[in-house]
C-alpha positions, 0 to 999 in steps of 0.5 A: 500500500502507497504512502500519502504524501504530506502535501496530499495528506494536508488537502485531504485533511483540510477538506475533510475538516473545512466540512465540520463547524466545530474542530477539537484542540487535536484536529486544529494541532494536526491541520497546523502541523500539517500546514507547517509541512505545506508551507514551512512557514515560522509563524505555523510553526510556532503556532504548532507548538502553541496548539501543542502546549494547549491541548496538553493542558485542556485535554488533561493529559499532564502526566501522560504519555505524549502524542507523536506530534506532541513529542515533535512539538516538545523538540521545538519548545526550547528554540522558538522560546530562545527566538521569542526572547531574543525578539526585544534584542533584534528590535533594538539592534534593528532600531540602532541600525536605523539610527545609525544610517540615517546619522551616517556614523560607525559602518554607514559613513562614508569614510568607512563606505569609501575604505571598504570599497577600496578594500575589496577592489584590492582583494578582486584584483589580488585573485584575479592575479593568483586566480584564485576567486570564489568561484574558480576550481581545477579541473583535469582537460583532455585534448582532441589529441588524448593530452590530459592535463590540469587547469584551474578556472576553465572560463580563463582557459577557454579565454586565453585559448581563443584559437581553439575557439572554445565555450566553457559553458558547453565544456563544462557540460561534458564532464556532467554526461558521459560520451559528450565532448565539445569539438574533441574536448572534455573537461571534468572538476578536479577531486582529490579523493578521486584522482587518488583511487 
C-alpha cells in the first residue's frame, strides 16, 4: 500500500475538516502541523507548538504519555522560546541600525563606505592575479589529441585559448554526461579523493 504524501495528506485533511463547524484542540494541532509541512512557514510553526502546549493542558493529559506530534512539538519548545526572547534584542539592534544610517556614523559613513570599497577592489584584483576567486576550481582537460592535463578556472582557459575557439559553458557540460565532448574536448572538476583511487 502507497504512502500519502504530506502535501496530499494536508488537502485531504483540510477538506475533510473545512466540512465540520466545530474542530477539537487535536484536529486544529494536526491541520497546523500539517500546514507547517505545506508551507514551512515560522509563524505555523510556532503556532504548532502553541496548539501543542494547549491541548496538553485542556485535554488533561499532564502526566501522560505524549502524542507523536506532541513529542515533535516538545523538540521545538526550547528554540522558538530562545527566538521569542531574543525578539526585544533584534528590535533594538534593528532600531540602532536605523539610527545609525540615517546619522551616517560607525559602518554607514562614508569614510568607512569609501575604505571598504577600496578594500575589496584590492582583494578582486589580488585573485584575479593568483586566480584564485570564489568561484574558480581545477579541473583535469583532455585534448582532441588524448593530452590530459590540469587547469584551474576553465572560463580563463577557454579565454586565453581563443584559437581553439572554445565555450566553457558547453565544456563544462561534458564532464556532467558521459560520451559528450565539445569539438574533441572534455573537461571534468578536479577531486582529490578521486584522482587518488
Amino acid at each position: 500500500m502507497a504512502h500519502r504524501t504530506l502535501v496530499d495528506t494536508y488537502f485531504f485533511v483540510k477538506e475533510k475538516l473545512d466540512a465540520q463547524e466545530t474542530i477539537s484542540i487535536r484536529k486544529q494541532m494536526c491541520l497546523t502541523y500539517l500546514t507547517w509541512g505545506h508551507t514551512t512557514e515560522r509563524s505555523e510553526k510556532e503556532k504548532f507548538v502553541e496548539l501543542a502546549k494547549e491541548f496538553r493542558v485542556k485535554e488533561a493529559r499532564v502526566g501522560q504519555t505524549r502524542t507523536l506530534l506532541e513529542k515533535k512539538a516538545r523538540r521545538l519548545f526550547k528554540p522558538i522560546r530562545k527566538r521569542n526572547n531574543m525578539a526585544r534584542t533584534r528590535e533594538a539592534a534593528s532600531q540602532w541600525c536605523v539610527e545609525s544610517q540615517e546619522k551616517k556614523i560607525g559602518v554607514f559613513s562614508e569614510e568607512y563606505q569609501a575604505n571598504l570599497a577600496a578594500h575589496n577592489k584590492r582583494i578582486r584584483q589580488i585573485q584575479i592575479e593568483n586566480n584564485t576567486g570564489p568561484g574558480t576550481c581545477d579541473w583535469i582537460i583532455t585534448s582532441p589529441t588524448g593530452e590530459i592535463f590540469r587547469i584551474r578556472n576553465l572560463c580563463r582557459f577557454c579565454r586565453e585559448n581563443p584559437e581553439h575557439a572554445l565555450d566553457h559553458a558547453h565544456l563544462c557540460r561534458t564532464g556532467k554526461y558521459p560520451g559528450r565532448h565539445h569539438k574533441g574536448w572534455k573537461a571534468r572538476k578536479y577531486c582529490p579523493d578521486f584522482e587518488n583511487l
